[in-house]
N, C-alpha and C positions, 0 to 999 in steps of 0.2 A: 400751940405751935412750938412749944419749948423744944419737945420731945424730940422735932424733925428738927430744930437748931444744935441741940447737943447730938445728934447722931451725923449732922454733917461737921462737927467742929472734931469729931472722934473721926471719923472718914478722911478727913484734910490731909495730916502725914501719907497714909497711904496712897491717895494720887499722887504724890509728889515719884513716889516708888513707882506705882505704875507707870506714870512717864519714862523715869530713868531705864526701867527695862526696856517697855518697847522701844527708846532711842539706840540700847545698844544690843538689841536680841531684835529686830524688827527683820531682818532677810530672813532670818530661822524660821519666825514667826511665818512669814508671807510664804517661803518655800514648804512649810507646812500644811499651810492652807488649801494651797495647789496640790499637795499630796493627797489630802483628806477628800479635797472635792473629786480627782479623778478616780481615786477608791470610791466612792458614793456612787459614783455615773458609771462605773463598771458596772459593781454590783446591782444595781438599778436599771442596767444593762440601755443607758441611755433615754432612757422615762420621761425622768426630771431635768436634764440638763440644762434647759432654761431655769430655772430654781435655783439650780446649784451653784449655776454661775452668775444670778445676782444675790446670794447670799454669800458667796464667795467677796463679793467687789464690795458690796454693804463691811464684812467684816475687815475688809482690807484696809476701806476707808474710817472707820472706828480706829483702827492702829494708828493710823497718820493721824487721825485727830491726838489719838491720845499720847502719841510721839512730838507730837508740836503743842503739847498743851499749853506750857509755859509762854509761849510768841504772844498767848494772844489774852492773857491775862486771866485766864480762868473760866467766862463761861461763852457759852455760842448766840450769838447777836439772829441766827435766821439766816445763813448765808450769802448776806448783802445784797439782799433784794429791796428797792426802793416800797417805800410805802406808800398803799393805793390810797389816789387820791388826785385832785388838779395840783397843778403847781400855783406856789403862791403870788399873788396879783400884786403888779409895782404898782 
């Protein structure tokens, strides 16, 4: 496991960057998005437009993750869904 430790400790700096951008290029970003998908669903001549518009929303929400990455200390918990199971007995 060395291998995938020095490959994420060489990756580190560069999230920090990626955050930084998409906090201050993020409407570009999303205004692009909206651009690429309605070019898709043209040319597609409305095919796929269920697809396009959760691929759309999927990569919109990777932005905001990766705009908010700092808030939340680095990795993702499972989006605070309680763990199945009973609750525990007094």
């Amino acid at each position: 496991m060395g291998l995938l430790d020095n490959l994420k400790a060489r990756l580190e700096p560069a999230k920090g960057k990626v955050s930084d951008l998409a906090q201050q290029h993020g409407d570009k970003i999303d205004r692009g998005l909206d651009k690429m998908a309605r070019t898709v669903d043209e040319r597609t001549k409305g095919k796929y437009s269920d697809r396009i518009q959760t691929g759309t929303g999927k990569a919109k929400g990777a932005m905001d993750r990766l705009a908010h990455k700092e808030d939340d200390g680095g990795g993702d918990t499972g989006g605070g869904t309680p763990p199945a199971g009973p609750p525990p007995a007094s």
